[in-house]
C-alpha positions in Angstrom: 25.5 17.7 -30.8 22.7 15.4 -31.0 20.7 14.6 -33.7 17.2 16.4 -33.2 15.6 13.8 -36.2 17.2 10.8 -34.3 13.9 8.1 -33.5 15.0 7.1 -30.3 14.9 11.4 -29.2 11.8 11.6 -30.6 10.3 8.7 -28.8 11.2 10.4 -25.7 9.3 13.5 -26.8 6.6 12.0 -27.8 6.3 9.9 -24.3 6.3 13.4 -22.2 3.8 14.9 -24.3 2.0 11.5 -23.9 2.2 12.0 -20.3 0.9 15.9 -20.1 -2.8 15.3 -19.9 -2.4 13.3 -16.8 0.6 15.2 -14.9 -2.4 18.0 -16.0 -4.9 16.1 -13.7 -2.9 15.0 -11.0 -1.1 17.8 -10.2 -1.2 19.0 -6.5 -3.0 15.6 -5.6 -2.3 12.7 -3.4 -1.2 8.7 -4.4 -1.1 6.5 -1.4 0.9 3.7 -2.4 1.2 0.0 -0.4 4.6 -1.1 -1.1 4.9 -4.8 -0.3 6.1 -7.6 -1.6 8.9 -9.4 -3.3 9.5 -5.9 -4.6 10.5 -4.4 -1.0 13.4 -7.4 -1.0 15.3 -6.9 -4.7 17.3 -4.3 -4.7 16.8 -3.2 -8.5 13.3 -3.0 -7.8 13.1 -0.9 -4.9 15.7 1.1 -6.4 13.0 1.6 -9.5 10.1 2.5 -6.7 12.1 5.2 -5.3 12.9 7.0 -8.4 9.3 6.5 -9.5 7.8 8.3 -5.7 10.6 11.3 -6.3 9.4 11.6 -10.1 5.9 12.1 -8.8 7.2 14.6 -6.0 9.1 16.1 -8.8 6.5 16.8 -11.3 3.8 18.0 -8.5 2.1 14.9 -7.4 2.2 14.0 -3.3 3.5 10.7 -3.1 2.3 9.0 0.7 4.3 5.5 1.3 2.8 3.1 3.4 4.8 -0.1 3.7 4.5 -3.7 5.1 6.6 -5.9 6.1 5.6 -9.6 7.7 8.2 -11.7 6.4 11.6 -9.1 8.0 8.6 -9.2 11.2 9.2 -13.4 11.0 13.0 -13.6 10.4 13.3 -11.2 13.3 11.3 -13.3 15.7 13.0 -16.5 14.5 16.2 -15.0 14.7 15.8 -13.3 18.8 13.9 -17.2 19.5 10.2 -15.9 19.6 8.0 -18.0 19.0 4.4 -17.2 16.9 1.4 -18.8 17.1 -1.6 -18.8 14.0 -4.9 -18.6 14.1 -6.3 -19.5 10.5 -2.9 -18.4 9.1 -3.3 -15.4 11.2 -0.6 -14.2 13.2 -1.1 -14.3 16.8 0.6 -11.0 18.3 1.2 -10.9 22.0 3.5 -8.3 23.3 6.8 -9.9 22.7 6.0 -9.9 19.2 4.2 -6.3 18.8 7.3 -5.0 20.1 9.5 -6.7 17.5 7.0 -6.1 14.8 7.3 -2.5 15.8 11.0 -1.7 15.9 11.3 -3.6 12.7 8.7 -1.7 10.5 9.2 1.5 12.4 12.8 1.2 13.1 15.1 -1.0 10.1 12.2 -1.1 6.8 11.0 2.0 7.4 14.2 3.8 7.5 15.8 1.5 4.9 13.2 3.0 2.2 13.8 6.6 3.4 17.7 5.8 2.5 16.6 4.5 -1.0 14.5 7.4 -2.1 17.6 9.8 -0.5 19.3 8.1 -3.2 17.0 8.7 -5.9 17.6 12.6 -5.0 14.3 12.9 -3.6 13.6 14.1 0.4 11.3 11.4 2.8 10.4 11.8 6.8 9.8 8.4 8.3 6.6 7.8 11.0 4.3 5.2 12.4 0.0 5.9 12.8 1.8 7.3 16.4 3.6 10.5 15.5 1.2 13.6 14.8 -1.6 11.7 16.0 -2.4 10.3 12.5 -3.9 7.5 13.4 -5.8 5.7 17.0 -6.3 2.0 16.4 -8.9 -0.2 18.2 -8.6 -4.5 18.4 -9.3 -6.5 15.0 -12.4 -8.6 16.4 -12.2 -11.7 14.2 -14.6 -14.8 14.6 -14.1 -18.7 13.7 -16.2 -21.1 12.6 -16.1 -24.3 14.1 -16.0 -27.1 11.4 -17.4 -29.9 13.6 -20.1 -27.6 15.5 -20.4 -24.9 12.9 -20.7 -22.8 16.2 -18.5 -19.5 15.4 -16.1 -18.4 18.2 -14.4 -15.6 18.9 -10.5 -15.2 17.9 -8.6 -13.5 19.9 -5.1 -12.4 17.7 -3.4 -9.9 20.7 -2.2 -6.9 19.9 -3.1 -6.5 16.0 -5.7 -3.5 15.1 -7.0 -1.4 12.7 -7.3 2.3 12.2 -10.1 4.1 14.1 -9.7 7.4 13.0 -7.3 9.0 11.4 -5.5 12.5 11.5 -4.2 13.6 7.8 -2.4 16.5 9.1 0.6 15.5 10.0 0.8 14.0 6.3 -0.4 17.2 4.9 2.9 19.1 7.0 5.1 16.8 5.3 4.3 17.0 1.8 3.8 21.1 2.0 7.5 21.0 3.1 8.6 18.9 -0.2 9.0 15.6 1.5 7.8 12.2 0.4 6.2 10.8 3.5 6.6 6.7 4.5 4.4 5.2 7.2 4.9 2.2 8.8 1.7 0.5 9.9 1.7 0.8 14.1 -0.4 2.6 16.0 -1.7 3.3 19.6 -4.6 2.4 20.9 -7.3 4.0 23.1 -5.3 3.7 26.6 -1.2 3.8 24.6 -1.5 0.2 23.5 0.9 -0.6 20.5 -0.9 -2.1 17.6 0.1 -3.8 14.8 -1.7 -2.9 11.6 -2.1 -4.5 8.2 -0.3 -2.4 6.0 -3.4 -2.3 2.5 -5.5 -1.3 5.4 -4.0 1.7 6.8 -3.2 2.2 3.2 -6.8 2.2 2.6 -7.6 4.2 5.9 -5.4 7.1 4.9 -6.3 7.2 1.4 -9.9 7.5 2.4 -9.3 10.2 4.9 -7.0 12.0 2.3 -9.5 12.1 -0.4 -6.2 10.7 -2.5 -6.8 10.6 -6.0 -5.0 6.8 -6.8 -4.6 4.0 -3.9 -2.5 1.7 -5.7 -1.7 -1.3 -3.7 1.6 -3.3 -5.1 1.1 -7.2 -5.1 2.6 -10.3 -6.5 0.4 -10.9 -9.1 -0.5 -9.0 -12.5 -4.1 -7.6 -10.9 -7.4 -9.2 -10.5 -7.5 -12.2 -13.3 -10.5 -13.9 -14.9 -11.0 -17.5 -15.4 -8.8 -17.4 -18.3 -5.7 -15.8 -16.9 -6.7 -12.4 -18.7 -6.4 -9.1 -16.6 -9.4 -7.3 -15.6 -8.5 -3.9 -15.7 -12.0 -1.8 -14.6 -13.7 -2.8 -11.8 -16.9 -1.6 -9.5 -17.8 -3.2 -6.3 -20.6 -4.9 -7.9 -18.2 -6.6 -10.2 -16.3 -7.6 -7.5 -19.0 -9.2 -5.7 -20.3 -11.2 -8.5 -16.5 -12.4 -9.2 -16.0 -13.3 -5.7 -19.3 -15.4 -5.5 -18.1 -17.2 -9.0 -15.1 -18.3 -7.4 -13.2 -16.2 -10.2 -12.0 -14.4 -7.1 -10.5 -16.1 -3.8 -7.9 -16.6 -1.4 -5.7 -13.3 -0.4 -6.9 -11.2 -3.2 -10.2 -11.3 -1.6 -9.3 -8.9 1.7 -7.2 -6.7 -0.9 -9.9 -5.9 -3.0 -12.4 -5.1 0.0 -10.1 -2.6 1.0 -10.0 -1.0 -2.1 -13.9 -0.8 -2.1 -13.8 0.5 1.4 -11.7 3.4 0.3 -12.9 4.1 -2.8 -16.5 4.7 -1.0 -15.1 6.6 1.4 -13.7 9.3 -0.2 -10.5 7.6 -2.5 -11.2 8.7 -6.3 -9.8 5.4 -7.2 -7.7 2.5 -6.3 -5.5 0.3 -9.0 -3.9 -3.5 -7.8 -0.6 -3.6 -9.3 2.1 -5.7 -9.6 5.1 -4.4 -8.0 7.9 -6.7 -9.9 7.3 -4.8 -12.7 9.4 -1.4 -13.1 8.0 1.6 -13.0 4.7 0.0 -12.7 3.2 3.2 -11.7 4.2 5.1 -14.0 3.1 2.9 -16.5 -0.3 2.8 -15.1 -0.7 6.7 -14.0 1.1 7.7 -17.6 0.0 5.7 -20.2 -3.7 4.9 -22.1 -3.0 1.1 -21.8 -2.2 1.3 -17.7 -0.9 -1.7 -16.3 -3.6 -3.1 -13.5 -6.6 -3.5 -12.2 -8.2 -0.2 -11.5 -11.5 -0.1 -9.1 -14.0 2.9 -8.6 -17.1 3.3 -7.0 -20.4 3.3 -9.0 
């Protein structure tokens, strides 16, 4: 029989009580999670990320995975000999490669992530933006500047879009009948065109369009850092700006962060830029006073 005075029981009391208050507020709401990374390729981790979406199914919380997935996308087209093009370390995506880019994130990651949170005991449906009509896509019109004219041009990168509208319900269907959904970022376009979509912005889009209560996008890095290494951990879009024009802010942070003011203006309560090599980095920031990245609201 155990010991009910042992300290290591107690802790664990004392953590769920901890943790009441906020499984209080967030009950019967909506996380949209990004899930990228050097977390989607260790298998302990994403082990840890599927028991963390089924304990949020489990205690009342709707869990909505949207995953990337643009260095499988690579070693497929190096491995079947097609060959990519950039554009200021933007991938060119012509038909060839939409199509591989879509059977791997619709077809092997996104059913590989259904399989892991099946093994965490939890229930997932796998889609793309196509199925339900959740999301119509339109072109990514992106411009160039020209270093020697300064004359900006326009870039032309195929096949890669961005959401247009999008149409929750097929989301909503899922979670009322106890399932974790897990999007992968395609979608059609105006006339059936395929699109490829960056994953934190169809994160963003449906998070927005949910009215989620926590975007949390899973990166490499701890969160948004200051000069001296430290972790910012409560941000506004005015801080943002003013640390982007200091330089404190910069390279592929930057289009992260954008998307998370985009969302949180539109209608997302809140978005939080965690890392995902931590375990149970969720939980830690949903469940605990301390949290464990950058959060970023409107105001």
């Amino acid at each position: 029989m155990p010991n009910p005075h042992d300290p290591a029981l107690l802790s664990k009391a004392e953590t769920l009580v901890d943790a009441l208050p906020y499984l209080q507020r967030y009950a019967g709401r909506t996380f949209v999670v990004k899930y990228g990374g050097h977390a989607m390729g260790d298998p302990e981790l994403a082990h840890d990320f599927a028991e963390d979406v089924v304990l949020l199914k489990a205690v009342g919380i709707n869990p909505v995975v949207v995953h990337g997935g643009g260095p499988q996308i690579g070693a497929m087209l190096k491995k079947i000999g097609v060959e990519s093009s950039f554009i200021d370390g933007l991938r060119v995506t012509d038909k060839a490669t939409a199509e591989v880019a879509e059977m791997v994130l619709s077809g092997t990651i996104n059913k590989e992530i259904v399989g892991w949170i099946a093994k965490a005991g939890g229930k997932a449906m796998g889609i793309s933006g196509k199925d339900g009509g959740l999301v119509t896509a339109r072109k990514v019109e992106r411009t160039s500047k020209d270093p020697d004219s300064n004359i900006e041009r326009v870039v032309d990168l195929g096949f890669v879009g961005e959401p247009d509208s999008i149409d929750t319900r097929v989301i909503e269907s899922i979670s009322a009948a106890g399932m974790i959904p897990v999007i992968a970022p395609i979608g059609p376009g105006p006339n059936g065109e395929t699109y490829n979509i960056n994953a934190d912005t169809m994160a963003g889009a449906i998070a927005a369009a949910i009215g989620a209560a926590r975007l949390f996008l899973l990166t490499d890095v701890h969160g948004v850092l200051d000069k001296q290494g430290e972790l910012l951990t409560d941000l506004r879009p005015a801080d943002i700006t003013r640390l982007q024009q200091d330089g404190t802010i910069s390279g592929g942070m930057i289009p992260k962060l954008e998307t998370c003011v985009h969302a949180v203006e539109a209608g997302c309560e809140a978005a939080v830029v965690l890392d995902g090599r931590v375990p149970h980095a969720m939980l830690l920031e949903m469940f605990t006073q301390e949290g464990a990245g950058t959060l970023i609201r409107a105001g």
